[in-house]
C-alpha positions in Angstrom: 80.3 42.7 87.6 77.6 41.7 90.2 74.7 44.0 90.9 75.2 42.8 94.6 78.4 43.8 94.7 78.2 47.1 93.0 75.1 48.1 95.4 77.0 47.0 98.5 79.6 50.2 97.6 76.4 52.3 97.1 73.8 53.9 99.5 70.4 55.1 98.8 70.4 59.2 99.4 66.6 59.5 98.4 63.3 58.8 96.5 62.7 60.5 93.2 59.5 60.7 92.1 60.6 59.8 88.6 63.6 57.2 88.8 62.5 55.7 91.8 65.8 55.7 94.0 68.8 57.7 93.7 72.4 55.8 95.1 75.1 57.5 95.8 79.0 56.3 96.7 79.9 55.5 100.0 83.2 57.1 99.6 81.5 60.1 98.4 79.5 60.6 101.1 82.2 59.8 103.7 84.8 62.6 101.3 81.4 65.3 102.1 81.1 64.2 105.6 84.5 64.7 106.3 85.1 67.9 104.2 82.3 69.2 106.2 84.1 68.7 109.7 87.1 69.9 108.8 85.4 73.1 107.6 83.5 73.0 110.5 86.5 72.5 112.7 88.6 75.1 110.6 86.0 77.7 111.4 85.7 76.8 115.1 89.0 77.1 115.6 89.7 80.9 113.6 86.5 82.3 115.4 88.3 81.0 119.1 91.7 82.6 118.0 90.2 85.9 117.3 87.9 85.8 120.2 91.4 84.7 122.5 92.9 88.0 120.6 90.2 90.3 121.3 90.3 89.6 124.5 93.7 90.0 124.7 93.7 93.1 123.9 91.0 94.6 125.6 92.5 93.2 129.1 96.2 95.1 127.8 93.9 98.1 127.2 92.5 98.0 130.9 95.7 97.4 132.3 97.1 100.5 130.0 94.6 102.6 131.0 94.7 101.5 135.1 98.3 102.5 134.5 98.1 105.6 132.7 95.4 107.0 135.5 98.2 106.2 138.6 100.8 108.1 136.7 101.2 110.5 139.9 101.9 107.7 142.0 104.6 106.5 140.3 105.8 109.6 140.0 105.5 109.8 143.7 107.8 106.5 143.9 110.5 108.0 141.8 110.3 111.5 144.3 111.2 109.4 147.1 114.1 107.8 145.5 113.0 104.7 143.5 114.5 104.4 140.0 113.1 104.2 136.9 114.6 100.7 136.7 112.7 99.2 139.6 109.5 101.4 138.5 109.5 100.0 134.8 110.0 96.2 136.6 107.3 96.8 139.4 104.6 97.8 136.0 105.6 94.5 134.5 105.2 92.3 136.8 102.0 94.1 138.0 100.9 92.9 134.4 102.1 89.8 134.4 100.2 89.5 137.6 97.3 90.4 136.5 97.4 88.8 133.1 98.1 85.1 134.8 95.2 86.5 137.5 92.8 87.0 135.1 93.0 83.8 132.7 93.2 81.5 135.9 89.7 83.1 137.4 88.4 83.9 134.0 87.0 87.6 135.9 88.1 91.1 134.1 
């Protein structure tokens, strides 16, 4: 084979001090560059899932505990004649409200 051609499919990665330069493969370096992004990218993307369910949950466990401290007033709803039907409906879309609310605005 020709040297020419053979160096054209290698790159220099470095001087040694005692061989002078070291070559590498192109497709080597291209397999490492792009093994490194897509652990980079794998890694981006678990850390924003578990931050997304962390938040999640603390805005349930705001709403949960907003709920559980107005417990008199909805019992104060059912003593005037609402039922626990329209109660249990009114809590959900109060959360659903708030949910949508709060990832539009991006404010807790």
């Amino acid at each position: 084979m020709d040297s020419n051609e053979i160096l054209q499919k290698m790159i220099p990665i470095g001087l040694d001090e005692t061989h002078g330069y070291r070559y590498t493969e192109k497709n080597m370096m291209y397999e490492m560059f792009y093994g490194t992004n897509a652990l980079v990218s794998f890694l981006c993307s678990y850390l924003g899932i578990v931050f997304l369910l962390i938040c999640a949950a603390l805005l349930a466990l705001k709403q949960l505990t907003e709920t559980t401290d107005n417990v008199y007033r909805y019992g104060l709803l059912q003593k005037l004649g609402t039922t626990r039907r329209q109660i249990n409906r009114t809590l959900f879309i109060q959360t659903a409200v708030f949910f949508t609310e709060t990832s539009h605005t991006g404010n807790v």
